[in-house]
C-alpha positions in Angstrom: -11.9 22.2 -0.8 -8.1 21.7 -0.4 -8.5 17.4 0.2 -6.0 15.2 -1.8 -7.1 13.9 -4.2 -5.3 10.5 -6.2 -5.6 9.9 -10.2 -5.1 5.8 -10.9 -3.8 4.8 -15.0 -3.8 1.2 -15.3 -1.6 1.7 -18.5 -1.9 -0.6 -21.2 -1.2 -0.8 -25.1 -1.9 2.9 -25.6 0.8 5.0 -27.3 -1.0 7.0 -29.4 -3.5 8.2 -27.1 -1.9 8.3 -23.1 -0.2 11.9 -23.7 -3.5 13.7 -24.4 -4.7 11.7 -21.4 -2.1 12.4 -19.1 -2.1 16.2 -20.2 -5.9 16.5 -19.4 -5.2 15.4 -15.9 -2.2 17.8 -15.5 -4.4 20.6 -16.8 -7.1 20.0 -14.5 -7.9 23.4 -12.1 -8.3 21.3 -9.3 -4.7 22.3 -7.6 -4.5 19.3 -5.0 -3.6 16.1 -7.2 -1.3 13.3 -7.5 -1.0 10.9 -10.2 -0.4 7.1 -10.1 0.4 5.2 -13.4 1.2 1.3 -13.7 2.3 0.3 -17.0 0.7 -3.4 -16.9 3.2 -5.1 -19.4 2.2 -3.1 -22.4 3.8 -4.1 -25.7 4.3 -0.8 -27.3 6.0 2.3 -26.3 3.0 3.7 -23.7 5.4 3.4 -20.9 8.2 5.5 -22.5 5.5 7.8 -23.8 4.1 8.2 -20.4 6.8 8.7 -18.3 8.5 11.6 -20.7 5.1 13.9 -20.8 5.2 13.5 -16.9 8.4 14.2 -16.8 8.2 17.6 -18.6 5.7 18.7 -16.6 6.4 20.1 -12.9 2.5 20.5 -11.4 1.2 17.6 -10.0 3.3 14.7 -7.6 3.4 11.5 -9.4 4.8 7.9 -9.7 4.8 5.2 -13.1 5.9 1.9 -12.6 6.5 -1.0 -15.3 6.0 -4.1 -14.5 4.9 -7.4 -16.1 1.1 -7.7 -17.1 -0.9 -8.7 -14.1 -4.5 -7.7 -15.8 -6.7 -4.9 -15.1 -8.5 -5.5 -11.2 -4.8 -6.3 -9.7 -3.8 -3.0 -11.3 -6.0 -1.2 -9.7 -5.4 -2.5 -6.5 -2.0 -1.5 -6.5 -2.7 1.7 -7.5 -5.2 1.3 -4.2 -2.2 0.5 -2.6 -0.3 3.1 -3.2 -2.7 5.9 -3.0 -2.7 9.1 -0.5 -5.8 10.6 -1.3 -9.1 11.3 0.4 -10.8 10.7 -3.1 -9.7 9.0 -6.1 -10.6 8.3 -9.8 -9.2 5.9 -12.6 -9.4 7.0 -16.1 -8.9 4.7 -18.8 -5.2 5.1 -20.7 -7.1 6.5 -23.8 -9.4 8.6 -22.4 -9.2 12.7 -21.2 -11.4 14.7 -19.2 -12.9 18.0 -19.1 -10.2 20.5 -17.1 -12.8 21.2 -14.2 -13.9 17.8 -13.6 -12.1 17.0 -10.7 -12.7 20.9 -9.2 -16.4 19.9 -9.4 -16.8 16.2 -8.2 -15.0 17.3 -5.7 -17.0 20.5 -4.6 -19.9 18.3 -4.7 -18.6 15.3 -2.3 -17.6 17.9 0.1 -20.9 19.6 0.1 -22.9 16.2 0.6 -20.9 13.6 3.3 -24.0 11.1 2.6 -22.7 10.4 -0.8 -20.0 7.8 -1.5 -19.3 8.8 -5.1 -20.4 11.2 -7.7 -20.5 10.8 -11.5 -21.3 12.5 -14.6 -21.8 12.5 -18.2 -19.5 11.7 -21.0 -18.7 12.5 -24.4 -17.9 9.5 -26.7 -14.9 10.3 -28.9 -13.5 8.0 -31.8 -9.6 7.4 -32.3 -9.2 10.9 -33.9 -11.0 12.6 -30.3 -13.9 13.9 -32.7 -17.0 13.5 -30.6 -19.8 11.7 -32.4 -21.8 10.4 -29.2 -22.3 10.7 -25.6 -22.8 8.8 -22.3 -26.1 10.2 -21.0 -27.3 9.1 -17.6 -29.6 12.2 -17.4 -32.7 10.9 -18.2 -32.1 7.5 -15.7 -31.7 7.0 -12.6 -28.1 8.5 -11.7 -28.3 9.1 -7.9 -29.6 7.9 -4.4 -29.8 3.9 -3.7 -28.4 3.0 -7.1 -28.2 -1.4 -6.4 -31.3 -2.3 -8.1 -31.4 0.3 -11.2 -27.7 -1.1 -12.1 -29.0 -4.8 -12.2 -32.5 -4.1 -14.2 -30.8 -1.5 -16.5 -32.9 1.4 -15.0 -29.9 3.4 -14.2 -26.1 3.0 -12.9 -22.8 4.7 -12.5 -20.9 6.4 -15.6 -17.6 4.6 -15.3 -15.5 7.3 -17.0 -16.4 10.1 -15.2 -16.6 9.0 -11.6 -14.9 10.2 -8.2 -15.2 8.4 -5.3 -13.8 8.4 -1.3 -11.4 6.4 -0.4 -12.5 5.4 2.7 -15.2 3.1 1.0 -12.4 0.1 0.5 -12.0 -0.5 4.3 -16.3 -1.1 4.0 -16.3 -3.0 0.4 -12.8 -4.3 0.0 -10.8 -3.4 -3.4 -11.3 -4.8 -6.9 -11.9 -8.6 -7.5 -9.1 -9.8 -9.9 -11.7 -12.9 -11.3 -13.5 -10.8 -13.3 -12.7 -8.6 -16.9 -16.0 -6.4 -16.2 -14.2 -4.5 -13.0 -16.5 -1.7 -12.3 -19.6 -3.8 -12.9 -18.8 -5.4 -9.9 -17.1 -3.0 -7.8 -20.4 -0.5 -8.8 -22.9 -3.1 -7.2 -20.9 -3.6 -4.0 -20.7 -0.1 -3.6 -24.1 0.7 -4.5 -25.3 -1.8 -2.2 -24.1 0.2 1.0 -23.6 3.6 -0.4 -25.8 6.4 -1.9 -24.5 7.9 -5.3 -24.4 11.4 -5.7 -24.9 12.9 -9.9 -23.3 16.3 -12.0 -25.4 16.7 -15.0 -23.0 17.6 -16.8 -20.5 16.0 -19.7 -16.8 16.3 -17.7 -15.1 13.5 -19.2 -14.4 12.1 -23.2 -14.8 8.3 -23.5 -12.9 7.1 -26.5 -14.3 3.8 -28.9 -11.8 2.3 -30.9 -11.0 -1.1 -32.2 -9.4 -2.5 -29.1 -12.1 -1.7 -26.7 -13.3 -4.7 -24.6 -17.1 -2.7 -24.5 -17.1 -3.7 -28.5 -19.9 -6.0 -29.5 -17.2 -9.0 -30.1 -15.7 -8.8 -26.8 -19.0 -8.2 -24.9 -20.6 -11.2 -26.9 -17.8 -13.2 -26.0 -16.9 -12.1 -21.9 -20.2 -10.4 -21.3 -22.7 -13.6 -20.3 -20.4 -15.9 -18.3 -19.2 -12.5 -16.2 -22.1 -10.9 -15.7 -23.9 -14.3 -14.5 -21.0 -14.9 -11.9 -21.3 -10.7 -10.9 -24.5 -10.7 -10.3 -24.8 -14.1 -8.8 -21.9 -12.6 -6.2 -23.6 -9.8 -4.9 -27.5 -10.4 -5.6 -29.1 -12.6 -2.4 -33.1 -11.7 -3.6 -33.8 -14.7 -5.8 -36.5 -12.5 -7.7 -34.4 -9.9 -8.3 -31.5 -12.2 -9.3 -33.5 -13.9 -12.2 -35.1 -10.6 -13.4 -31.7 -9.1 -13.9 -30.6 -12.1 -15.8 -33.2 -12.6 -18.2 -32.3 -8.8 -19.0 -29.1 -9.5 -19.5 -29.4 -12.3 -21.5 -32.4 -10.3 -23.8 -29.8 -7.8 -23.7 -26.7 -10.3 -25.2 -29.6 -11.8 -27.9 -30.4 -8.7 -29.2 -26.7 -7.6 -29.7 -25.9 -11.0 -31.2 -28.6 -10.1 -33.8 -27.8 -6.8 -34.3 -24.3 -8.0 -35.0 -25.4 -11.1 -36.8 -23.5 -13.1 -34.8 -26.0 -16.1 -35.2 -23.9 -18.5 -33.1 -24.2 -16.1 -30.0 -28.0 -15.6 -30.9 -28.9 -19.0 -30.5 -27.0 -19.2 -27.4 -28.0 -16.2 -25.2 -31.8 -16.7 -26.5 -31.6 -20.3 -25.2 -30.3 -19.1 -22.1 -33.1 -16.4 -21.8 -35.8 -19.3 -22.8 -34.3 -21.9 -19.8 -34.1 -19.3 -17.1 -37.6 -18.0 -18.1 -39.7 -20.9 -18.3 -37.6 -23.6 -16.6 -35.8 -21.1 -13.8 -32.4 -22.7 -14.7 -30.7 -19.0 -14.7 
């Protein structure tokens, strides 16, 4: 259980917070690691911070680049690019993990060779890391032929606590850069060819702050117009397609209400209302 494995930071705006993230990667038991950070442009000392804790420390192989902000998808791929692993995962720049996360995901890809990529559970931390939530996947669908639960919100993929193989890129092809919602993507192009393999168990912390793009205002905002064109990209059922826009849109209305955000009410419910009743999705 020896395989390489590669750890991707797509580094951006997060001084206070990419130590303890870096540190919980160092920390991991899992002995065979390397790390990759890209500091995409950031505009406060997150490169400087990043590049002395990894400096300090003398465990794992590593290399952090600056360069000028290229977004989050073109990141990744040149992390992609640069990568010597058999598996990889990305963690977010503010988030940490559980110091046997790796160890396990791993045990558990080697063990099952059917299986693409394994996930787990999350705890939700706020800007202080004090847990207050979690990411549960438990109770839904978190395994097997994952396509269709990911589109009608049935089940799916627990971003920050995944590890997949490398080997699925020459099959699916890397990260598309036209899109802000990168995993949602990348998830249903996997899904669609791969079985997904599930650790019940919380391994990673996922941290909610004011910058977040998963925040209600940026979802309301980037969420219809990129999930539309995602799902319109990899979904060829027509049936399917409509179903799993008219639960996105529901989805967006009921946020916009929670939120009362009236403006974005009265659009996504008009959306919802043409697709279902005129089939103009």
């Amino acid at each position: 259980m020896n395989k390489l494995v590669t750890v991707g930071i797509a580094l951006y705006n997060h001084e206070n917070y990419i130590k303890e993230c870096i540190e919980s990667i160092v920390n991991q038991t899992y002995d065979n690691l390397e790390i990759i950070v890209i500091d995409d442009g950031s505009k406060d000392q997150s490169y400087a911070v990043a590049k002395s804790v990894l400096e300090v420390q003398n465990r794992r192989p590593y290399q952090i680049i600056t360069r000028p902000n290229q977004g989050m998808c073109n990141t990744l791929n040149e992390i992609i690019d640069l990568l010597s692993g058999k598996y990889i995962s990305f963690i977010g720049s503010d988030d940490f993990w559980h110091p046997e996360k790796i160890a396990k995901q791993v045990e558990y890809l080697e063990a099952h060779p059917e299986v693409a990529l394994v996930h787990s559970n999350s705890y939700v931390v706020d800007g202080e890391s004090k847990i207050y939530s979690e990411l549960n996947f438990s109770g839904k669908k978190n395994s097997g032929k994952l396509f269709e639960a990911i589109l009608t919100g049935k089940g799916g993929i627990n971003t920050p606590s995944h590890l997949y193989r490398t080997s699925v890129y020459s099959t699916i092809g890397k990260y598309d850069p036209q899109f802000r919602f990168e995993d949602t993507d990348f998830w249903l192009r996997l899904s669609k060819v791969y079985d997904v393999g599930f650790i019940d168990e919380k391994l990673s912390y996922y941290r909610i702050h004011t910058s977040n793009l998963s925040k209600d205002d940026n979802l309301l905002k980037f969420y219809n117009d990129e999930i539309v064109n995602i799902y319109k990209k990899n979904v060829d059922d027509p049936v399917l397609l409509k179903r799993s826009l008219l639960r996105m849109y529901r989805k967006s209305y009921l946020r916009a209400l929670r939120s009362l955000k009236f403006g974005y009410f009265i659009k996504y419910a008009g959306r919802y209302l043409v697709c279902r009743y005129f089939g103009k999705c």
